[in-house]
N, C-alpha and C positions, 0 to 999 in steps of 0.2 A: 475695818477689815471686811473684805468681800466673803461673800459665801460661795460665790463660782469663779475663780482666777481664772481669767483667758486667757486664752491662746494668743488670738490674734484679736487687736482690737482694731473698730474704725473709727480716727479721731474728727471730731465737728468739724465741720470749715471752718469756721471763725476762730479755732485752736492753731489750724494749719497758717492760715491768714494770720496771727500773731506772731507763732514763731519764726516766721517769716521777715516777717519786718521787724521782730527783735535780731536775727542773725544775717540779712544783708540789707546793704544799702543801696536799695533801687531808688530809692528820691520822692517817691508816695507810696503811701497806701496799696496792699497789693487785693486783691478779687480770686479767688479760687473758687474752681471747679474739680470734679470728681473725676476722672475722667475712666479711670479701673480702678478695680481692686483684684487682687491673688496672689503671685507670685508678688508682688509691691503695690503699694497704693501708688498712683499715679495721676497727678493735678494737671490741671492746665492755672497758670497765673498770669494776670494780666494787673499790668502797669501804669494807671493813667489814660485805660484806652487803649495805649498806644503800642508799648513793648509787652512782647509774649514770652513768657516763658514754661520750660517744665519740671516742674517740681517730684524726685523720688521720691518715696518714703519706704525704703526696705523692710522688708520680712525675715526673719532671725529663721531662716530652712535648716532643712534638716542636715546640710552641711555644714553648719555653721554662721557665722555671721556676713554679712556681704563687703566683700575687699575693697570700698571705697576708697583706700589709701593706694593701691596699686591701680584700682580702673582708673581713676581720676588721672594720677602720673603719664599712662599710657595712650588714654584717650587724647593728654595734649603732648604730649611726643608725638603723635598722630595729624594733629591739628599744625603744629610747625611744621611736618614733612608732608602740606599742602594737601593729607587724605581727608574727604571728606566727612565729618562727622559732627555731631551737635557736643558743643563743648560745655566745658561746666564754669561754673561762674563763682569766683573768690568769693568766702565770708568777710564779715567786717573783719573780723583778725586777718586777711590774707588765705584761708587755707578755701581748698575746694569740696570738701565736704563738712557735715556736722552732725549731732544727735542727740536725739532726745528722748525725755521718758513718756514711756508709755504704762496702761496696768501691768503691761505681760514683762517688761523692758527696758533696758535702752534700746532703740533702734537709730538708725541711720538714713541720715538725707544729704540726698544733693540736688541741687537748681541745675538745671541746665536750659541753655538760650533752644529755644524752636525755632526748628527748621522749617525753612520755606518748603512747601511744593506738595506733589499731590501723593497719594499712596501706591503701592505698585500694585500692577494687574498680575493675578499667578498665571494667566497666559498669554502674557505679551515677553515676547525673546527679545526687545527691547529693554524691556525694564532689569528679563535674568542677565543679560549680558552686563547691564549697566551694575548692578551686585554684584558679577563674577572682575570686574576691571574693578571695585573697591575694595573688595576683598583680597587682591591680588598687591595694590598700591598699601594697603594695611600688612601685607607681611612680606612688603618691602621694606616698609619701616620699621618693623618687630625687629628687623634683623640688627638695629642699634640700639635696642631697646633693652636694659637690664633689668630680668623678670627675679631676679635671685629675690627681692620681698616679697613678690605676691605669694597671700597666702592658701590659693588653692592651683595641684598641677592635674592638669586635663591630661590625664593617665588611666590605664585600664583597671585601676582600685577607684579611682574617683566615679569614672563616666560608667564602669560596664558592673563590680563586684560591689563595691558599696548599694549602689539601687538594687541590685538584687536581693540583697541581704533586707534591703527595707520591703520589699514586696514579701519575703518570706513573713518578715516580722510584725505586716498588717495584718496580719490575717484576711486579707481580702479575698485572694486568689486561695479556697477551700478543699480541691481536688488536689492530691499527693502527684498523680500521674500528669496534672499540668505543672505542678514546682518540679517534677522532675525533667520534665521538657527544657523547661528555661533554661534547667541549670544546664543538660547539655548540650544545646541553643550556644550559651554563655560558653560554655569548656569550649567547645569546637570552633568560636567566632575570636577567643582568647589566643586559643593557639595558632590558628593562622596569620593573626595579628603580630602577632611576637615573631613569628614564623621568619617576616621579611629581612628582618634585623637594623636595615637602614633607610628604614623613616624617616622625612622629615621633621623639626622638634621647631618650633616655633612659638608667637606667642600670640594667642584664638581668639578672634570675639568671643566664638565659643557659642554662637547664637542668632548663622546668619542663614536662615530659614526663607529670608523675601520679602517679609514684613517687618522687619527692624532697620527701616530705611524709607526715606525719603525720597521721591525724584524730583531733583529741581529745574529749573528750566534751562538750562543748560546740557540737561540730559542726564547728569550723574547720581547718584545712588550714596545718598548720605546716609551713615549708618550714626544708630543709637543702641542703648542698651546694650551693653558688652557687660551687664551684670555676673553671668554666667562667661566669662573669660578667663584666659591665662593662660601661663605656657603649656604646652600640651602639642599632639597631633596636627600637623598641616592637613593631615587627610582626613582630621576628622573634624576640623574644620569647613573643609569641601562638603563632605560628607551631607551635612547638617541641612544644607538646599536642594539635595537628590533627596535625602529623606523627607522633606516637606513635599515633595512632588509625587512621591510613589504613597505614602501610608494612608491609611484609614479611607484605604477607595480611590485615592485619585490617578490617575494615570495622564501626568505632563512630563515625559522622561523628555522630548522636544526642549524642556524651556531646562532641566540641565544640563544639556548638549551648547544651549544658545548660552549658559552662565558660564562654561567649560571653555567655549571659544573669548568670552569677555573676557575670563582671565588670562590666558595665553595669548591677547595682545599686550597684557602687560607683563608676564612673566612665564616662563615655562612649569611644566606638572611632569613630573618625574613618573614613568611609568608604574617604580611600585607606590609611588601615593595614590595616582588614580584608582589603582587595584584594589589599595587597602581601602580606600574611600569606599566599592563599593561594600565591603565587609563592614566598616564604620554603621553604615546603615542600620545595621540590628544594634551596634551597642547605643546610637542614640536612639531607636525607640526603647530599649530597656533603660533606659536613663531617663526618658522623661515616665515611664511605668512609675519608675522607682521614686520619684518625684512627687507623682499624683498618690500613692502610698502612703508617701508621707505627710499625708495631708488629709486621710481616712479621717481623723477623730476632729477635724477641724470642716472639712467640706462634707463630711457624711459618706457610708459607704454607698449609698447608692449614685455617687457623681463621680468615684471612683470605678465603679462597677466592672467598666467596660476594662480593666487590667486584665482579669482573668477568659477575655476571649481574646488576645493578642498574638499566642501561640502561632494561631493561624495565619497570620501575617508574617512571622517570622520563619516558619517554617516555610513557606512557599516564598520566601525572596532566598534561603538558603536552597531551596531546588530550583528556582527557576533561573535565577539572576545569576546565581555563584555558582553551581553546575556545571549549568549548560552556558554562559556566559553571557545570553539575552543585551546585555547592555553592553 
């Protein structure tokens, strides 16, 4: 019996390397490497040399455990409807995911094959263009895709109320007149949101920021990581790469104008999606808040820290952006 049960554990390579070759049949010996840890531990395995692969190891977060049964499904509904994306790779039973125990756990893994190509530049309108045409091809496909299992909906209790609640209940953010900010930040980004009524509903990576992709030589924008996916928001989908370009200082609104034109070569954006996409913008930085939150008693609060100066960024994208309509 331990004296400290953790949270999160990091397992040996040489563990990861066994369970490996005890639950698929690659043909030798596999070689792993570290390649992150946080939101998932993430391997690189290598095969003989020869074949690469990537190996997940999920994090039991503070929504619950990670829908491997629904990503998995989706991601090759994806894969047959020719959109590009790194697939997962059957166990010796046939299934595409597995898991195992940890001290803190069971957790959840799946293999998937790596993808060819290089990383994207965040200011090259080539590359957002090329993530605004996958992202477009990906919910063209959603549209025959039955989300009724997966077990989480990218809704405004998931994405905007629930991470609130967890920044409240970190105690990170210590000032009463900054939790009263967020909340009505939150009330007033809520109500607009609801406001439109006829949203698009679809089914989201959920996670397509600019770096959860690959460009291969051929130009296109292979997408990974749809951990955080499922049906939910089209717009806040969109969303999710205007906010990678505007937060924590950057200023590339350019390269989601150049993502915005990739996807309407492949599909049209319905005026109130774009609208609400730009509203979307605060609830996914309060969602990944909410996120880093809950992760205080595990990464420290000093790596969370920066939670309680956000204010300021959301309040000036609701005057600048949403006011006066800047974008």
């Amino acid at each position: 019996m331990l004296d400290f049960d953790p949270l999160y554990s990091t397992p040996q390579i040489k563990a990861v390397e066994n369970f490996i070759d005890r639950h698929y049949a690659l043909g030798a010996p596999v070689v792993c490497r570290l390649l992150q840890r946080g939101m998932n531990d993430v391997y690189l395995v290598e095969v003989g040399g020869v074949e690469r692969y990537v190996f997940r190891l999920s994090h039991n977060r503070a929504r619950g455990p990670a829908d491997v049964r629904s990503e998995t499904a989706f991601i090759r509904h994806l894969a047959e409807a020719d959109v590009p994306v790194a697939t997962p790779v059957a166990n010796r039973d046939g299934v595409f995911f597995t898991q195992g125990a940890a001290p803190e756990g069971r957790r959840h893994g799946v293999l998937f094959r790596e993808v060819d190509g290089r990383d994207p530049s965040p200011s090259d309108a080539g590359d957002a263009r090329a993530n605004g045409r996958t992202l477009a091809l990906l919910h063209n496909a959603a549209e025959t895709f039955p989300s009724d299992d997966a077990q989480y909906r990218l809704d405004l209790e998931h994405l905007l109320h629930r991470p609130l609640a967890r920044i409240r209940d970190s105690g990170i953010v210590e000032e009463r007149e900054v939790h009263h900010d967020l909340e009505k930040i939150a009330c007033r980004t809520a109500t607009a949101i609801e406001a439109f009524g006829n949203l698009t509903w679809t089914h989201c990576h959920g996670d397509c920021h600019g770096f959860n992709a690959r460009i291969n030589k051929a130009g296109e924008a292979v997408f990974f990581d749809f951990d955080d996916g499922g049906p939910g928001y089209l717009a806040y989908d969109l969303s999710v790469f205007l906010w990678a370009k505007v937060s924590f200082g950057r200023q590339l609104t350019a390269m989601w104008d150049a993502f915005v034109d990739g996807y309407r070569t492949i599909r049209p954006i319905t005026p109130e999606d774009y609208e609400a996409a730009i509203r979307f913008v605060i609830v996914r930085h309060i969602w990944l808040m909410g996120e880093y939150a809950s992760r205080a008693s595990e990464w420290g609060s000093n790596s969370v820290g920066w939670i309680a100066r956000e204010t300021n960024f959301l309040t000036m994208w609701e005057t600048d952006q949403l006011a006066d309509r800047l974008i």
